[in-house]
C-alpha positions as CSV (number, residue, x, y, z in Angstrom):
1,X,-9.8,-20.1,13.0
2,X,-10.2,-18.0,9.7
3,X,-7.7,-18.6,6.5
4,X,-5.4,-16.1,6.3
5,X,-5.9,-13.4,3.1
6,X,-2.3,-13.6,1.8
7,X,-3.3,-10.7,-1.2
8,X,-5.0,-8.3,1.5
9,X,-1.9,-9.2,4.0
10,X,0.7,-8.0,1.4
11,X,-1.2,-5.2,0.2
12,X,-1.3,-3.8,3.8
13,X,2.3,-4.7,4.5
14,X,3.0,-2.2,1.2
15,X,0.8,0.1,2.1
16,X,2.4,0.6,5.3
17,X,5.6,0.0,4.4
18,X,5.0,3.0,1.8
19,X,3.8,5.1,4.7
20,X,6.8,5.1,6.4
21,X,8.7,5.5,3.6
22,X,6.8,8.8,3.0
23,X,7.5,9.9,6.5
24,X,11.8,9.5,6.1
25,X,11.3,10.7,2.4
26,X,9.6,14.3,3.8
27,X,12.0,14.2,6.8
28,X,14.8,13.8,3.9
29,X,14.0,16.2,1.4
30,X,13.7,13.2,-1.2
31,X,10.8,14.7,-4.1
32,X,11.6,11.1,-6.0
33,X,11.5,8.8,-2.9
34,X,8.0,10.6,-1.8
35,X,6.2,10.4,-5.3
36,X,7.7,6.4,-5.5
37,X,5.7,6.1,-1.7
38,X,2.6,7.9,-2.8
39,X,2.5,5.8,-6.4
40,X,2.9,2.6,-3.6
41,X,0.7,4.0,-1.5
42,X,-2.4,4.3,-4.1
43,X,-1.7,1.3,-5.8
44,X,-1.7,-0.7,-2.7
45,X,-5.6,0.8,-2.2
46,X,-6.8,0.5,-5.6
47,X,-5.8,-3.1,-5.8
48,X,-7.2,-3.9,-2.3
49,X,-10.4,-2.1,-3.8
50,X,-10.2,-4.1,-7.0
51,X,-9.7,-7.5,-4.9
52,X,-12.7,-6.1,-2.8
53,X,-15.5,-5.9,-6.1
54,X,-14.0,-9.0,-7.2
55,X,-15.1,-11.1,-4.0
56,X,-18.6,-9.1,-3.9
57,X,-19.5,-11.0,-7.1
């Protein structure tokens, strides 16, 4: 059985978490909530793509 990734398991709990979010902000008319989601949305990516080059080392 493999270790669990706790940084890659977080990072995909935000990044869907920020997915949703996006969804109910759109369905809400919420500019601020939407831009918060798509900020959480790329950071989430970047640092799983950071973590990513990191390991490749």
């Amino acid at each position: 059985m493999k270790q669990i990734n706790w940084s890659y398991l977080i990072l995909a709990v935000i990044a869907a978490l920020s997915t949703a979010s996006f969804g109910i902000a759109v369905a809400e008319r919420s500019i601020l909530i939407a831009v918060c989601c798509a900020l959480g949305l790329g950071f989430s990516f970047a640092a799983a793509r950071r973590l990513r080059s990191r390991s490749g080392q």
